[in-house]
N, C-alpha and C positions, 0 to 999 in steps of 0.2 A: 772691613765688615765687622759689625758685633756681632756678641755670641748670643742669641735669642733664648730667653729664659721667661717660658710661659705667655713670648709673645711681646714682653716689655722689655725696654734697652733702656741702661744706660748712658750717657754722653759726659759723666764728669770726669774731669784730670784732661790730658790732651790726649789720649786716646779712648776710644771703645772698650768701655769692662764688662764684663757680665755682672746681673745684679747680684749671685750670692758673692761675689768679691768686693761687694762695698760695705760700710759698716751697719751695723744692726740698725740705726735711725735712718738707715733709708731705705731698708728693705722694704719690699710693694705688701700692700697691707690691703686684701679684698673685702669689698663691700657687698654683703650676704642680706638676701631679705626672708624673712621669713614665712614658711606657708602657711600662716596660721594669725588672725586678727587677735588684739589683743581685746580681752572682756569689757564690756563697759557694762555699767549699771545702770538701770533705766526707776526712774518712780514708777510704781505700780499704778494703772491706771484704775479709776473707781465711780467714770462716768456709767456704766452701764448697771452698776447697783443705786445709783442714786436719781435716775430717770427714766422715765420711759422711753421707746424710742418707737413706739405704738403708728406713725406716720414716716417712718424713717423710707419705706422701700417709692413714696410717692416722686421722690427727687428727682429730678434731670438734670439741671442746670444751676448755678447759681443766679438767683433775681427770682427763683419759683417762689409760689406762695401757697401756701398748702390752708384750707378753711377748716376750721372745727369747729364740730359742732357740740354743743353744751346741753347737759336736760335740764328742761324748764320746773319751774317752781307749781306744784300745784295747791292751789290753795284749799284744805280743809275747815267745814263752816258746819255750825251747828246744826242741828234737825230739831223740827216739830213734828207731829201729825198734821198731814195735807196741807202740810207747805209746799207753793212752789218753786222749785231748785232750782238755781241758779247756774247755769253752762258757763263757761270759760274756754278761750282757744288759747291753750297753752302757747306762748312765744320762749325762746329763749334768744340771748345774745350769740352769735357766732365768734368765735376765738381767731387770730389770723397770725398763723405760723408765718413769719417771713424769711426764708434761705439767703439771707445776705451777706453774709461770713462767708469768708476764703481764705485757705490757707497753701504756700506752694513748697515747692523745693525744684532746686534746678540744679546741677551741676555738669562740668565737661571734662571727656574723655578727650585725647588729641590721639592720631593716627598711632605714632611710636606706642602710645600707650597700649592700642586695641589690640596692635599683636600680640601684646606679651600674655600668653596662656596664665598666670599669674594673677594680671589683672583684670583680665575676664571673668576670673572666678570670684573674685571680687565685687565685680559691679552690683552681682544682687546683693549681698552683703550691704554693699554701700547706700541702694536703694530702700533695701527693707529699716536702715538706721534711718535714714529719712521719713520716713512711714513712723516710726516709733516719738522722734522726736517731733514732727507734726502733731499727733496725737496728744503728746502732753503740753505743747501749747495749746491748743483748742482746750484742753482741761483746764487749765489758768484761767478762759477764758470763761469758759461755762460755771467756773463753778465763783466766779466775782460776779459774773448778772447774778447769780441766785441770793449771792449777798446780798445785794443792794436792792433785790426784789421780795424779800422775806416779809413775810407777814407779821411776823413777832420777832420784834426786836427792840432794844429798849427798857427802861423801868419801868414797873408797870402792867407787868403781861399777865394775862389771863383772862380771859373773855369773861369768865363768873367773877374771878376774885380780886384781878387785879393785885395778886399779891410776889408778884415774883418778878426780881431786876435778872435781866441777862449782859448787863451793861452796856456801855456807851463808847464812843473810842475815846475820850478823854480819860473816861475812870473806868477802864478794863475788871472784870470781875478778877480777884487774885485766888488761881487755880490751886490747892498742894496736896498731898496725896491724904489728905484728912478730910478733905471737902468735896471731891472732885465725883463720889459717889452722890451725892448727896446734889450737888447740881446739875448733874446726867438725870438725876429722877424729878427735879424741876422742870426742868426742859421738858421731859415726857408729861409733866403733869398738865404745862402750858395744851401740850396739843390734847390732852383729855379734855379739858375745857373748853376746846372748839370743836369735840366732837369727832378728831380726826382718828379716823380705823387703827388699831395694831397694826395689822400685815403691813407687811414693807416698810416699815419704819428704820432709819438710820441715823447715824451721828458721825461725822467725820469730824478727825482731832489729829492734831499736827504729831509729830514723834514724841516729845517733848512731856505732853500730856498724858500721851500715852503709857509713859514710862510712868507719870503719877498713880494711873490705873495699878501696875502691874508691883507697884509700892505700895499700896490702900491695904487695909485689910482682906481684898479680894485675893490677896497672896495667898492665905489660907484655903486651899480647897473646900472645907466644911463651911463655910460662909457660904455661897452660891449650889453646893450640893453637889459640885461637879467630880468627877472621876481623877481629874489633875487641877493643880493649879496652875492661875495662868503664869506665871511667874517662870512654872517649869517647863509650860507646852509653848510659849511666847506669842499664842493665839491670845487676841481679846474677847474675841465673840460675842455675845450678847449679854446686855445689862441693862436692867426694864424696859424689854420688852425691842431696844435699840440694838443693832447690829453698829457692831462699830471697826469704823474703818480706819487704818489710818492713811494720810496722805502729807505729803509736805506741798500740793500744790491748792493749799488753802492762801486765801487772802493774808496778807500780815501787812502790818501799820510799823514799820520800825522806828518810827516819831514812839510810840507808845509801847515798842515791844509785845505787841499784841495779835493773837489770831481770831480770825472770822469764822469760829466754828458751826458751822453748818448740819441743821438735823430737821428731820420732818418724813414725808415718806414719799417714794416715785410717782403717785398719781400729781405730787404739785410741779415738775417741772416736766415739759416733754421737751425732746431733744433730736433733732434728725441730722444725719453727717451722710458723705457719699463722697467717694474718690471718684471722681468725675472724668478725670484725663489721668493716665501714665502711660509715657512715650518717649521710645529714642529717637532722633532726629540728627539729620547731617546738620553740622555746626553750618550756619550761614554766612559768620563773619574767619572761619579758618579751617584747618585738616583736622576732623574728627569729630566727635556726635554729641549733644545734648540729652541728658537724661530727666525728664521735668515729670513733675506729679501735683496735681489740683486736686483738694479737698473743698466744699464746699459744706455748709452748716449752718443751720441755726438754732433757737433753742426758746424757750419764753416760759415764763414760771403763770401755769394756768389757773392753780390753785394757792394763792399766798400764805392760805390759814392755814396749810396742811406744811410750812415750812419755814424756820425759824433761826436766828442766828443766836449762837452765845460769845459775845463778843471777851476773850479771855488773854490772859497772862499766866506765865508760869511765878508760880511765888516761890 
């Protein structure tokens, strides 16, 4: 009979040894897990500063379609004395939000596993990381329609002047920290031009850019008037009149090295999202459970003047 040492025998030589009498390369070596996930980093999300979500709670299902409505144009006409006025029944076009985006996540538990008090504690962990990383694909996805949906884009822009290129993807405007103030207030000026309101204005700009900002002359406190500089507080905050965010789940062209920086204000895109299903389920095809989550979404840029691309490179 062997000598039990923690439960594990050995059988090498022609007899039964115990394991502290065999050489240190074979001593039993246990395998420890530990109670504690390790950190992951998540992009910050920045859909909710950059859209409305004004129709968000109308959701049920994905295939809904939600109507909006639009005010009409009324037309002002000049006056005489004892003229008679002219009526109009105001029409407008209705808007039509369609819910046709879905996004899932599905993974399985097996029986062995559900015991283990360990991995129990876990599960939400596992589910809430799925939740997070849903999230920022939907955001890839929302924030390339707004691209390709942007009212100003182009050389070219300015509804009065016409005087200001935001580039092309073949000839990227070249961003460096000398200029990069100076085409943030471009951009603003394009949407003056169209009339679009201050409130809610923003500008999303990859890391990259960001760091141009925080190299500009806006290093200097006394420049902007602020209490710190941004350099030292590593907030960007606002810069004519833009709230600036930044994101790395901006559009990029790596043919051209280039990003689809995004600015204008929340009334131009509305956006509605809704976890529509999360649920455990006995696995159908073996021992242990499914854990699945349905996000459903759509999004549509309502007003295009009110948002704008800068299509840029880092120089």
């Amino acid at each position: 009979m062997g000598y039990p040492v923690n439960n594990v025998y050995s059988t090498a030589g022609d007899g039964v040894a115990p394991i502290g009498m065999q050489t240190s390369s074979m001593k039993y070596i246990p395998t420890l897990y530990a109670g504690k996930l390790l950190v992951k980093f998540y992009e910050a999300s920045v859909l909710s500063e950059v859209t409305n979500t004004d129709y968000e709670g109308m959701i049920r299902d994905q295939g809904d379609t939600v109507i909006i409505r639009t005010l009409p144009s009324i037309t002002v006409r000049d006056h005489t004395k004892g003229m008679v006025l002219v009526d109009e029944i105001p029409t407008s076009e209705p808007v039509t939000l369609l819910i046709d985006k879905g996004k899932y996540w599905s993974f399985r538990t097996d029986d062995p596993d559900n015991v283990q008090t360990d991995i129990k504690s876990f599960i939400n962990d596992w589910t809430q990381e799925a939740s997070i990383e849903l999230r920022n694909n939907i955001e890839v996805d929302v924030l390339e329609g707004m691209s390709t949906a942007a009212g100003h884009t182009g050389s070219s822009q300015g509804a009065q002047s016409a005087a200001f290129d935001l580039g092309v993807l073949a000839t990227p405007i070249a961003v460096t920290k000398t200029t990069i103030v100076d085409q943030i207030v471009d951009c603003g000026t394009v949407l003056d031009e169209s009339n679009v309101p201050d409130e809610g204005r923003f500008m999303l700009l990859p890391p990259r850019l960001v760091g141009h900002i925080k190299k500009s002359e806006l290093r200097d406190a006394s420049a902007t008037g602020d209490a710190s500089s941004i350099i030292r507080n590593g907030m960007v905050g606002m810069l004519d009149r833009f709230h600036i965010y930044r994101t790395g789940n901006l559009l990029y062209s790596s043919t051209y090295s280039c990003w689809y920086c995004l600015f204008g204000t929340k009334v131009a895109t509305t956006f509605a999202s809704q976890l529509v299903k999360s649920k455990t389920i006995d696995n159908p095809t073996g021992f242990g459970l499914l854990h699945r989550g349905l996000q459903v979404f759509g999004f549509k840029v309502v007003k295009d003047d009110a948002l704008g691309v800068l299509i840029a490179s880092a120089a």
